[in-house]
Backbone as numpy.savetxt, mean C-alpha at the origin, in Angstrom:
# Nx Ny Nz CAx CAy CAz Cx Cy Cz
24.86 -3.53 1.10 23.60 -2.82 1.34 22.45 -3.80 1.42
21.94 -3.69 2.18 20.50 -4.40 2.94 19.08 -3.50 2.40
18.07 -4.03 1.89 17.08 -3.57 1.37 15.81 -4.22 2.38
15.16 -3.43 3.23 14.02 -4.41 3.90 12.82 -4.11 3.60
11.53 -4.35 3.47 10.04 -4.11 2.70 9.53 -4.01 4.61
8.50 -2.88 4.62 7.99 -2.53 5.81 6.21 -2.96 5.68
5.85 -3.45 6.62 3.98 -3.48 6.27 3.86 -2.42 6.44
2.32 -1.99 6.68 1.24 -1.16 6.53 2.04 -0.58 8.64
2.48 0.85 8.70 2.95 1.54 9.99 1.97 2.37 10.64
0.55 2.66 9.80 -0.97 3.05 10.17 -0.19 3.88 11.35
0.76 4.93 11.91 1.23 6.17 12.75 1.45 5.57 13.65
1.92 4.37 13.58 2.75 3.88 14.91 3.69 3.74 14.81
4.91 5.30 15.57 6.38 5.76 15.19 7.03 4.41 16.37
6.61 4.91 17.68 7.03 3.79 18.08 7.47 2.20 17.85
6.67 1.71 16.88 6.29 0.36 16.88 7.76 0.20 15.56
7.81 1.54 14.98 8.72 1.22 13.38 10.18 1.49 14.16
10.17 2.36 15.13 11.18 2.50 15.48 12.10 1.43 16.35
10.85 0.61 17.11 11.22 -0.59 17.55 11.97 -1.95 16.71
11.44 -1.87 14.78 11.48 -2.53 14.37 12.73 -1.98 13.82
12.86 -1.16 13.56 14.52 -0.09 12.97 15.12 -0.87 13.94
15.17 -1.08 14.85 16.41 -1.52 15.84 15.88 -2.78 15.68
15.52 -3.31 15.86 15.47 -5.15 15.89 16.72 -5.36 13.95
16.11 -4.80 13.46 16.60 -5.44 11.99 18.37 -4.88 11.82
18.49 -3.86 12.97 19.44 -2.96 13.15 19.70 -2.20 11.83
18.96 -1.26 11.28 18.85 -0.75 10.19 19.52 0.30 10.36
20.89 0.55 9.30 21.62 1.28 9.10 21.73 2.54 7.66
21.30 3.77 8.56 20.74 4.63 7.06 21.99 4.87 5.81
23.11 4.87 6.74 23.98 5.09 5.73 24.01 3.63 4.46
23.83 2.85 4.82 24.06 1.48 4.19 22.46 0.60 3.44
21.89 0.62 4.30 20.16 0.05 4.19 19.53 1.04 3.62
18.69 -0.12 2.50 17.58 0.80 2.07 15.93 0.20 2.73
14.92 0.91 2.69 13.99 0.94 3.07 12.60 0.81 2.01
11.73 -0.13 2.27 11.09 0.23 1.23 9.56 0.22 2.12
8.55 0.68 1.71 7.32 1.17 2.88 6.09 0.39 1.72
5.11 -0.47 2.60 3.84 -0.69 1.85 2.96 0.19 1.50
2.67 1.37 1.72 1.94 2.22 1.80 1.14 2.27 3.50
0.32 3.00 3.67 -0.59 3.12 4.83 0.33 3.24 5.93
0.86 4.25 5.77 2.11 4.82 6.73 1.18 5.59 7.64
0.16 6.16 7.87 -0.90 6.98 8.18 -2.31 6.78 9.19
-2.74 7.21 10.23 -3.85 6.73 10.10 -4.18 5.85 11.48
-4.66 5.69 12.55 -5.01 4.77 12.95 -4.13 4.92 14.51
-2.75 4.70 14.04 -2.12 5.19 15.75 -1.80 6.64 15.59
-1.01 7.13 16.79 -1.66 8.18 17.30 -0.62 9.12 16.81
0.97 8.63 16.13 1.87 9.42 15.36 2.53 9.73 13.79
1.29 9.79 13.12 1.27 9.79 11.89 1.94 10.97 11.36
2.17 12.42 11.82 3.15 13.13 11.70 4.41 12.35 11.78
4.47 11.97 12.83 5.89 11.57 13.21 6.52 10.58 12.12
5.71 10.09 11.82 5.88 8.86 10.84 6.07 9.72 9.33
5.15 10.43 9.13 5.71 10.97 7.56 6.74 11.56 7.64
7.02 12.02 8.52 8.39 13.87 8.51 9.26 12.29 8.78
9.95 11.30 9.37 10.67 10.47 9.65 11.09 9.66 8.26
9.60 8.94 7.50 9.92 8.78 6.02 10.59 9.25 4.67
9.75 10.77 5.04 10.42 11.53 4.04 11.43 11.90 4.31
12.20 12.64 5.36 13.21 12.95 5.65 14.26 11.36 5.32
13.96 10.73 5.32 15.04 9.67 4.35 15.43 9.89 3.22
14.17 10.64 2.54 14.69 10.83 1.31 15.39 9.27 0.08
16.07 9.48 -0.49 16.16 8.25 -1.50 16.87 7.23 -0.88
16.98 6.78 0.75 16.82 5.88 1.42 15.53 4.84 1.62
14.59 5.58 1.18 13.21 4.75 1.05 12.38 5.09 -0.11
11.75 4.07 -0.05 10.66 3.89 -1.89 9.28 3.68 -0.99
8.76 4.67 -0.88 7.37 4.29 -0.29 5.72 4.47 -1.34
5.21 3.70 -1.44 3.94 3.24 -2.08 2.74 3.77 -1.70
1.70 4.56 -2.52 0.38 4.79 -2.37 -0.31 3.40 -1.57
-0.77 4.39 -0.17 -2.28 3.02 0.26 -3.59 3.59 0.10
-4.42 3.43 0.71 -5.95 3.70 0.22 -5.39 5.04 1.95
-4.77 4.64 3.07 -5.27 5.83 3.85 -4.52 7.19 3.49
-2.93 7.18 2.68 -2.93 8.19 2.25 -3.63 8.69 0.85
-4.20 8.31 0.33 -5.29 8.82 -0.63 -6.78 9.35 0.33
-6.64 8.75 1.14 -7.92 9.33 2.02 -7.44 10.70 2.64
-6.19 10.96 3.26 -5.59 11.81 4.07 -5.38 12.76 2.73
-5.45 12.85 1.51 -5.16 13.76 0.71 -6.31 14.14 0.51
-7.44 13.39 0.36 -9.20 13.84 0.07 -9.70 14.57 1.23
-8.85 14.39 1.74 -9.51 15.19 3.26 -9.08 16.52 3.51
-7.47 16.29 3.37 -7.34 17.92 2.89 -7.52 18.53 1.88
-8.53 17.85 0.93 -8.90 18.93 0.08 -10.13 19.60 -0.31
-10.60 18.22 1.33 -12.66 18.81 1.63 -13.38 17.93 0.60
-12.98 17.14 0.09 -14.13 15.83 -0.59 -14.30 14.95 -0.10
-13.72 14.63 1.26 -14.41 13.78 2.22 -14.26 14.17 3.62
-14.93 13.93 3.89 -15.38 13.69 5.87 -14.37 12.93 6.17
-13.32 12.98 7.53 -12.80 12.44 8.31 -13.44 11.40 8.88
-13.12 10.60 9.05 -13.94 8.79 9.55 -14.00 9.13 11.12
-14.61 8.35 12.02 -14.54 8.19 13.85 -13.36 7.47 13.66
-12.55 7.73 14.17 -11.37 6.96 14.78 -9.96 7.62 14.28
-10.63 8.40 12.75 -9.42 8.76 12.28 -7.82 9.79 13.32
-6.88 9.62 12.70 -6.20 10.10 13.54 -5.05 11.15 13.04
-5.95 12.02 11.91 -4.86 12.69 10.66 -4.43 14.46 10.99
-5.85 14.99 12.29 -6.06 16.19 12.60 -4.26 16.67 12.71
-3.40 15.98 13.12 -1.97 16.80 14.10 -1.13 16.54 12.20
-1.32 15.74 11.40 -0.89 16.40 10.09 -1.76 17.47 9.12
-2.45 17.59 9.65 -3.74 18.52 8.82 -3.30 19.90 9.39
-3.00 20.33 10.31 -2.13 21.25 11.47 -1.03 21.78 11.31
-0.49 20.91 10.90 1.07 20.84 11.20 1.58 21.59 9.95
2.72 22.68 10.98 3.35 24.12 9.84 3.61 23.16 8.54
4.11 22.24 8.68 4.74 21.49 6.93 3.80 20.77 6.71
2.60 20.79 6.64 1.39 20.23 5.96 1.46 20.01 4.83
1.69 21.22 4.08 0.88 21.28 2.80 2.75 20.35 2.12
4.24 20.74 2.39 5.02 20.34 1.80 4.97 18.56 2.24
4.30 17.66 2.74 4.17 16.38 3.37 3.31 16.24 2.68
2.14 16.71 2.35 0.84 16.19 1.22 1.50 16.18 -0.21
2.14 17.44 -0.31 3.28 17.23 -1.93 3.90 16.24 -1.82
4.51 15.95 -1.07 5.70 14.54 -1.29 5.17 13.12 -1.06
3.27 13.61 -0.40 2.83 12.07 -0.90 1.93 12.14 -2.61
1.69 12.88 -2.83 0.99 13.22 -4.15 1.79 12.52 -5.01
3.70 12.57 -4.91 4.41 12.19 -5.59 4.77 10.95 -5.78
4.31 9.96 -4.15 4.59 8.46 -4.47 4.21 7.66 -5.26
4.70 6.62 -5.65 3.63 5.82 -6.72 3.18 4.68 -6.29
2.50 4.11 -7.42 1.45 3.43 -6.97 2.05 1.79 -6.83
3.24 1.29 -7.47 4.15 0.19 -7.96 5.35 0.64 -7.81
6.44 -0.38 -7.34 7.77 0.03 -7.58 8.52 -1.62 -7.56
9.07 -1.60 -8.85 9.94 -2.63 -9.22 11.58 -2.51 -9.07
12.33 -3.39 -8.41 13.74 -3.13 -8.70 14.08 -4.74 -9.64
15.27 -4.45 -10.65 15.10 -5.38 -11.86 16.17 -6.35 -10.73
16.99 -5.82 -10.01 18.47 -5.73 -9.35 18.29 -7.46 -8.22
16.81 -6.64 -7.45 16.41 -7.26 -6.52 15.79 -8.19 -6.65
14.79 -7.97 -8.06 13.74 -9.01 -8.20 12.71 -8.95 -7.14
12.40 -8.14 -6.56 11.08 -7.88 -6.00 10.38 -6.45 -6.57
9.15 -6.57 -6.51 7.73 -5.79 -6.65 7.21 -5.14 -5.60
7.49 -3.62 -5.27 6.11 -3.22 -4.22 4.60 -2.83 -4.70
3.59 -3.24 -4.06 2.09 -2.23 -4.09 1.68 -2.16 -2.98
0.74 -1.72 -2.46 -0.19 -1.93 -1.20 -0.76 -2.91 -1.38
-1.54 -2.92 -2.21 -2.76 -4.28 -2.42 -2.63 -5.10 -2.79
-2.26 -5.30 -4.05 -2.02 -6.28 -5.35 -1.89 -5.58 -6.94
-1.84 -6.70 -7.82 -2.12 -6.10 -9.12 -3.38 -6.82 -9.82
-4.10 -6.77 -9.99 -4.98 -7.48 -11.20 -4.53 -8.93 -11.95
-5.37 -9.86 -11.91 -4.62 -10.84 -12.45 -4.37 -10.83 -13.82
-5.46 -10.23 -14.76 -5.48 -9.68 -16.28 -4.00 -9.00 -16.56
-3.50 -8.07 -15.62 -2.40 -7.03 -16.44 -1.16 -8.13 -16.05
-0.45 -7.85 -17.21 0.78 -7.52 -17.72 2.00 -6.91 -16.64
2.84 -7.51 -16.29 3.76 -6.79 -15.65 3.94 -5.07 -16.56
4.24 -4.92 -17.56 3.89 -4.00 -18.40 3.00 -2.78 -18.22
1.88 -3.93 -19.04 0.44 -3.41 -18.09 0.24 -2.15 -16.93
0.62 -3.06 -16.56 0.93 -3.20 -14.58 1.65 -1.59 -14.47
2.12 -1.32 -15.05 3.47 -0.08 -14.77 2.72 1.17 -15.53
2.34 0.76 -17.18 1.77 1.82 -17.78 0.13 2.44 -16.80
-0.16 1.33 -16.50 -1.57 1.71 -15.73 -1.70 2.48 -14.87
-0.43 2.25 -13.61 -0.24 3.01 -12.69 0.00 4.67 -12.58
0.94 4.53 -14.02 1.31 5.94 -14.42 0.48 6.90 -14.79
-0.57 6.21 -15.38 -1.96 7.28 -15.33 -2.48 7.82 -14.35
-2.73 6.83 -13.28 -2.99 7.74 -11.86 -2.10 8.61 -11.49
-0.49 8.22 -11.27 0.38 8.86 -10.77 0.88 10.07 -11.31
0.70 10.11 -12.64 1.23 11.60 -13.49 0.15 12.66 -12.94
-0.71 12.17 -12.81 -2.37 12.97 -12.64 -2.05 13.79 -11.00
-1.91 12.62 -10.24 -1.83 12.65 -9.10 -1.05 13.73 -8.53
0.22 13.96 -9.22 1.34 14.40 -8.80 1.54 16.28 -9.86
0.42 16.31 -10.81 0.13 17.24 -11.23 -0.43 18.51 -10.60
-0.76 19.58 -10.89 -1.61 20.58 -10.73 -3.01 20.43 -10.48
-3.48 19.43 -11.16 -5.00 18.99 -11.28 -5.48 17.87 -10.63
-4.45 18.00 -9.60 -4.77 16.78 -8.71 -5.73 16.40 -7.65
-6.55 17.63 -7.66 -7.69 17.44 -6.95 -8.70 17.00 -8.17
-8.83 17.26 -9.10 -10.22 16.52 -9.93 -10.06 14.78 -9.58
-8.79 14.16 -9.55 -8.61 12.89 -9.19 -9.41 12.96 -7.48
-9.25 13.14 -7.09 -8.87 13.01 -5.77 -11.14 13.00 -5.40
-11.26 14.34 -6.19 -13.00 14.35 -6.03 -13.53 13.30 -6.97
-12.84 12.25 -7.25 -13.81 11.19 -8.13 -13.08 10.34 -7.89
-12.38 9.98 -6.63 -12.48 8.68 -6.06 -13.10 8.36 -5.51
-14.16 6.98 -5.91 -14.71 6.44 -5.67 -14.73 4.82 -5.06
-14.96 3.74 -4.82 -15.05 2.77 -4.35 -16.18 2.34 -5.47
-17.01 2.19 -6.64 -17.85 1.60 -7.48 -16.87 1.27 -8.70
-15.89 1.18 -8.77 -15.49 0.51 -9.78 -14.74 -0.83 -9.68
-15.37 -1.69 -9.74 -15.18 -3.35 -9.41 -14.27 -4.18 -10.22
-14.35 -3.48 -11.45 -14.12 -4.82 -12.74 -13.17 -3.82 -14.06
-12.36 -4.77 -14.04 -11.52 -4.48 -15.63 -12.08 -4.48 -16.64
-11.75 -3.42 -17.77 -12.23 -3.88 -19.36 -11.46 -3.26 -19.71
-10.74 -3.34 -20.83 -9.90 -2.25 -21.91 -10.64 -1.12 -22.12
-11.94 -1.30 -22.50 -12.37 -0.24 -23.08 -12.64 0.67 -21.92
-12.39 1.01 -20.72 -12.41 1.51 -19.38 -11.72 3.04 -19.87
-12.77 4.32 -19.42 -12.11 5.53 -20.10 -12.87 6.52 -18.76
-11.49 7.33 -19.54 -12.14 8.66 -18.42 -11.98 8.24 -16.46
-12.82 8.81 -15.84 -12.65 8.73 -13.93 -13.10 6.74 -13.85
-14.21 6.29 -14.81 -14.24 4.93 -14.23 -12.84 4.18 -14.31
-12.06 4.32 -15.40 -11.28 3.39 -15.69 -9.62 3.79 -14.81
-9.68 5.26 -14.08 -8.77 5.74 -13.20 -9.12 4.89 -11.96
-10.22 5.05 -11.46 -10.92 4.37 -10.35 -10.41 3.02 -10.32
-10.54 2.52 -11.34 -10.19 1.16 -11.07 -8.80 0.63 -10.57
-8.08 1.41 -11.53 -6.29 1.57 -10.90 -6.04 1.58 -9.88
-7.13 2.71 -9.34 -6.88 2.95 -8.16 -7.11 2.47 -6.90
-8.28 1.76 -7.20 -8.75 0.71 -6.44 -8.36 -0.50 -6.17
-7.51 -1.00 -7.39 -7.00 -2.30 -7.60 -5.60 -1.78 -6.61
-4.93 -1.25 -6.64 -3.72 -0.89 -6.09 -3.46 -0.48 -4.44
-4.79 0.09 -4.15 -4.83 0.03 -3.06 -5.93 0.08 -2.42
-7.13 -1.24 -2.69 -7.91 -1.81 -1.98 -7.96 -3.24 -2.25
-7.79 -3.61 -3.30 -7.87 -5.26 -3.59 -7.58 -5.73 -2.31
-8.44 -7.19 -2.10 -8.17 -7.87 -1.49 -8.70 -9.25 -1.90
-9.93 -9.55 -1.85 -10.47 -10.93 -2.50 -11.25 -10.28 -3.97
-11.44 -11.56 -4.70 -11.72 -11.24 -6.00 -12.59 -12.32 -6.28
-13.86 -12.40 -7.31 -14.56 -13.60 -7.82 -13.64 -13.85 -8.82
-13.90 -15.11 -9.40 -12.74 -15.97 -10.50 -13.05 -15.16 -11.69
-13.62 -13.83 -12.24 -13.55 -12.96 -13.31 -12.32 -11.99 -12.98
-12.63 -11.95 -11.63 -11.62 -10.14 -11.03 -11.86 -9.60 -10.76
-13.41 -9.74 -10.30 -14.13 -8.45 -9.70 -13.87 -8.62 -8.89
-13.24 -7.04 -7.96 -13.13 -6.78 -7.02 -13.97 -6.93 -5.80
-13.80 -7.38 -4.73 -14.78 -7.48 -3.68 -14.48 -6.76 -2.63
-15.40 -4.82 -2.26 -14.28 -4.52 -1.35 -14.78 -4.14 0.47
-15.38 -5.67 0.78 -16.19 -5.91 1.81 -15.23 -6.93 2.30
-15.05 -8.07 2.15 -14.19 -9.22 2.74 -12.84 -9.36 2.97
-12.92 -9.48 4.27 -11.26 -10.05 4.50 -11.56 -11.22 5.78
-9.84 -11.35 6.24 -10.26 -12.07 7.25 -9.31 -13.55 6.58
-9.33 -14.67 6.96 -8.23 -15.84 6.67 -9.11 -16.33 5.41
-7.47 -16.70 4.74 -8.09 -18.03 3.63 -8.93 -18.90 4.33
-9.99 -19.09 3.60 -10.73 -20.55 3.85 -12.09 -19.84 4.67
-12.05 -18.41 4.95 -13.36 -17.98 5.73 -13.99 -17.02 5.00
-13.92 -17.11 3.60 -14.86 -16.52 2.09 -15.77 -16.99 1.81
-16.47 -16.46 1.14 -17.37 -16.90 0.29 -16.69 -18.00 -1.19
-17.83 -18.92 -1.18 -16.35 -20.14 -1.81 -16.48 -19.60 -2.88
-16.48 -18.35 -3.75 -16.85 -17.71 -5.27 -15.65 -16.81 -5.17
-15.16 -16.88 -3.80 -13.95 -16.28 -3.91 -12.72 -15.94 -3.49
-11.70 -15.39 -3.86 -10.16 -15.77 -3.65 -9.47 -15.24 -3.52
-8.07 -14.94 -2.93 -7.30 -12.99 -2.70 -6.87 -13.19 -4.00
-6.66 -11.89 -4.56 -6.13 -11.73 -5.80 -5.21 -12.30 -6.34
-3.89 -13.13 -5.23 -3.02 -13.03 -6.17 -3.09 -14.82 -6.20
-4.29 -15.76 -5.93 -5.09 -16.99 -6.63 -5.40 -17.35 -7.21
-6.01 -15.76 -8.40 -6.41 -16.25 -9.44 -5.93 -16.94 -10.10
-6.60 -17.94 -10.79 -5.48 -18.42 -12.37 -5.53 -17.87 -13.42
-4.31 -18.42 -13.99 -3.89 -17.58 -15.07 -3.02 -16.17 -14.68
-3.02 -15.91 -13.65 -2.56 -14.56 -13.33 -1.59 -14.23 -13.76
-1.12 -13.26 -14.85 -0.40 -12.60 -15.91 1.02 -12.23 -15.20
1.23 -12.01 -13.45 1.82 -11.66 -13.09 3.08 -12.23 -12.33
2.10 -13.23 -12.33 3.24 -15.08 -11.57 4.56 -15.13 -11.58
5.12 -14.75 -12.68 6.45 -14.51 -12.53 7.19 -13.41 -12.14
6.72 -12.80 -10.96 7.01 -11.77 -10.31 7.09 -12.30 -8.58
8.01 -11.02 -8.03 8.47 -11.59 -6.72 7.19 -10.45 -6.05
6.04 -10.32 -5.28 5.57 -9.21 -4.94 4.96 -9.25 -3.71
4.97 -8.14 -3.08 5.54 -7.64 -1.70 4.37 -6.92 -1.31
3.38 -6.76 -0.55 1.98 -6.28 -0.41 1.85 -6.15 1.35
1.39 -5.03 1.67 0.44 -5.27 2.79 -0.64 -6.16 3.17
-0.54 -7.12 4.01 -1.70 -8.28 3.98 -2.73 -7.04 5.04
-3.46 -6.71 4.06 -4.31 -5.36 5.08 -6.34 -6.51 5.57
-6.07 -7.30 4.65 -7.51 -8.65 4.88 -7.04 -9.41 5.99
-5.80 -9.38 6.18 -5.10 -10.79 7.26 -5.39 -12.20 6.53
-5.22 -12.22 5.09 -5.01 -13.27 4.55 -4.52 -14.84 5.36
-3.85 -14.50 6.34 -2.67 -15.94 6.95 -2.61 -16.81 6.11
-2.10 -17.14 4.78 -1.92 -17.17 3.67 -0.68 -18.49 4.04
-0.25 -18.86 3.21 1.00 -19.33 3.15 1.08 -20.23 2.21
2.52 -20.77 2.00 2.86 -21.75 0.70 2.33 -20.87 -1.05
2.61 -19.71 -1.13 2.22 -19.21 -2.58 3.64 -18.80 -2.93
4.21 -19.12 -4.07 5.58 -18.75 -4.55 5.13 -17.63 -4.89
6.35 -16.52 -4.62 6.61 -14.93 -5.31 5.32 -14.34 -5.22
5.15 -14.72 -3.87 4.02 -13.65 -3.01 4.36 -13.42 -1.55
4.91 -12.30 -1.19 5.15 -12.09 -0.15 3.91 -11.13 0.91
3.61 -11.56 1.36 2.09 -10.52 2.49 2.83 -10.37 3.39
2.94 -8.59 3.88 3.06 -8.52 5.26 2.12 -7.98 6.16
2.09 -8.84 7.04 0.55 -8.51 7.75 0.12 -7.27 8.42
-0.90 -7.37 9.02 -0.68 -5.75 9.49 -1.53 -5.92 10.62
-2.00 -6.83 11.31 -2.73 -6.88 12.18 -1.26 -8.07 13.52
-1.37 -7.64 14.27 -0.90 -8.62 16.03 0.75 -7.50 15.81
1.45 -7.43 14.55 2.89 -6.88 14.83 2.99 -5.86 13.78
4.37 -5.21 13.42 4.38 -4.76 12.37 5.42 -5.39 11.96
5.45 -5.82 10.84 6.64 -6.65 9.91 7.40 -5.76 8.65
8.53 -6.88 8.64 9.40 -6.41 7.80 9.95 -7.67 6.89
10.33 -7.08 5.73 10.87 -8.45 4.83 12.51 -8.16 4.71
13.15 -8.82 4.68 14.87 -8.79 4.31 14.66 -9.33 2.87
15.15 -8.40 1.88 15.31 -8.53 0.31 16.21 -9.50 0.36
16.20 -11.20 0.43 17.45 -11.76 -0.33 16.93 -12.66 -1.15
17.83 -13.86 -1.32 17.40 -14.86 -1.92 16.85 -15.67 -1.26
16.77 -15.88 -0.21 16.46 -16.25 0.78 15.65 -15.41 2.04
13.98 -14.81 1.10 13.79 -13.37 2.02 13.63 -14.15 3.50
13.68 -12.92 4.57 13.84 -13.10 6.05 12.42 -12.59 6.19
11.60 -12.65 7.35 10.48 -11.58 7.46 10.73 -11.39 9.47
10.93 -10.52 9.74 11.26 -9.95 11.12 9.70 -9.42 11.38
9.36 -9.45 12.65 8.30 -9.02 13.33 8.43 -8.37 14.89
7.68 -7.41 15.19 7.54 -7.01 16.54 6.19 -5.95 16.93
5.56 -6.47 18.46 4.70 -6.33 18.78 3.47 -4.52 18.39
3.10 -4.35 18.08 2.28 -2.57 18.17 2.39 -2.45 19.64
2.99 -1.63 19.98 2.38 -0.80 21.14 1.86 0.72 20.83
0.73 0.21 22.05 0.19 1.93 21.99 -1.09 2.27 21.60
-1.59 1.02 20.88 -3.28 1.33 20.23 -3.36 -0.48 19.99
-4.73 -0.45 19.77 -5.40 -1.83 19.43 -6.00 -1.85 17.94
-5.42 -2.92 17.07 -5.72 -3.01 16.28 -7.53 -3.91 16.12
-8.10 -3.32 15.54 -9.08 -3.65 14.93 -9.20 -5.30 14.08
C-alpha cells in the first residue's frame, strides 16, 4: 500500500484527476491524504468534495482556511469573496450532508507507522507535538458538534500570538489561525497574515514558521500546503507542497517522491 500527501486542489477536479493517473493511484491499494483547501477558486469544487468523500477511509483530509470559509458562508457570517466559486456546493441536493463531513475533518493528522504529519499551514513553533494534538481537538470537538456555528461566527483573523493563558473565542482563534493561515512569523510567533511570496522577499523580522528556532516540533516529518509559495528548500522534515504553477503530490517513503502536473482550466493568482 502506497500513501501519497495531495497540495491545496482549490476545485480543480480535472487537474487531481490528471494527477490520480500520473501517480497511477490505485483505490483498492493506495491511500490518499489531502492538505486541506480542496475548495474554492476553480470551477469544480462540488466535484471535488462528493469525489473525496466518497473515498471514504481511503483518504485523511485536513481543515484549510477555504473550507472554514465555505462553512461561514453557509451559515450567513460571512459574505462570499469576488472570485469565489462555492455557489454550485451551496445548491447542491447533498449540501448540507458535504458541510457535515467537512465539520468533521481535523485540523492535524499524524500516522506513528509512516512518520509523517498533515496540516494546512503549519504548527506553532512553541507547541509540543502533544501540544500540537490536544490544541487542535478543541477546535475540532467544537467544530464537529451541535454548536458549531458559535465557532464559526467568531472566526476571526485578530488573533496573532500564543500565550497559555489564551481562553475562551481568542485562544480558539488562534488554533485556528495557526493551522490554517500561518505562513511567515516574527522571531516571537506572531503570526503575520499579509506576507507571502519566496524566502528571501520578507521583511528581514521575518520567517515561515517552520524557521523558527527552537521549534518544539523539529522532530517531526510535516507535510503542509506551501499556500505563500515559500520555494523553500534544504529544511529537514519539512515537506511544502506548493500550490501555485501545478498541483503536487508527495509519495510517503523513506525516500519521499513529490510528483507534479500542470492546472488546467483557471489561472492561478
Amino acid at each position: 500500500m502506497t500513501t501519497y500527501a495531495i497540495g491545496s486542489v482549490k476545485g480543480n477536479y480535472q487537474a487531481l484527476l490528471k494527477l490520480l493517473e500520473k501517480i497511477q493511484f490505485d483505490p483498492e491499494n493506495d491511500r490518499l491524504w489531502f492538505t486541506g483547501n480542496l475548495v474554492n477558486e476553480g470551477a469544480e469544487s462540488l466535484a471535488v468534495l462528493r469525489f473525496v468523500k466518497d473515498l471514504g477511509k481511503k483518504a485523511v483530509t485536513v481543515l484549510g482556511d477555504q473550507e472554514l470559509h465555505l462553512l461561514a458562508v453557509a451559515e450567513g457570517y460571512t459574505q462570499a469573496k469576488a472570485g469565489d466559486t462555492l455557489d454550485e456546493i451551496l445548491k447542491a441536493p447533498d449540501r448540507d450532508e458535504l458541510l457535515k463531513w467537512l465539520r468533521k475533518r481535523a485540523l492535524i493528522h499524524h500516522d506513528s507507522k509512516l512518520n509523517f504529519t498533515l496540516v494546512h499551514a503549519g504548527i506553532p513553533a512553541e507547541w509540543t507535538f502533544s501540544q500540537a494534538l490536544t490544541f487542535a481537538y478543541e477546535v475540532e470537538s467544537l467544530l464537529s458538534q451541535g454548536n458549531y456555528a458559535a465557532l464559526l461566527e467568531n472566526l476571526v483573523q485578530d488573533q496573532s500570538r500564543w500565550h497559555a493563558k489564551l481562553r475562551g473565542w481568542k485562544r480558539l482563534r488562534f488554533i485556528t489561525n495557526a493551522y490554517t493561515l500561518m505562513k511567515y512569523c516574527n522571531g516571537q510567533g506572531k503570526l503575520d497574515f499579509h506576507t507571502s511570496g519566496a524566502l528571501g522577499t520578507q521583511d528581514e523580522s521575518l520567517l515561515p514558521w517552520y524557521r523558527l528556532p527552537e521549534r518544539m516540533t523539529a522532530n517531526l516529518n510535516i507535510i503542509f500546503a506551501d499556500d505563500a509559495n515559500f520555494e523553500d528548500v534544504d529544511c529537514p522534515g519539512i515537506y511544502p507542497l506548493p500550490t501555485q504553477g501545478g498541483l503536487s503530490a508527495l509519495k510517503l517513503s523513506a525516500a519521499p517522491e513529490k510528483i507534479c502536473v500542470e492546472r488546467d482550466g483557471y489561472i492561478l493568482s
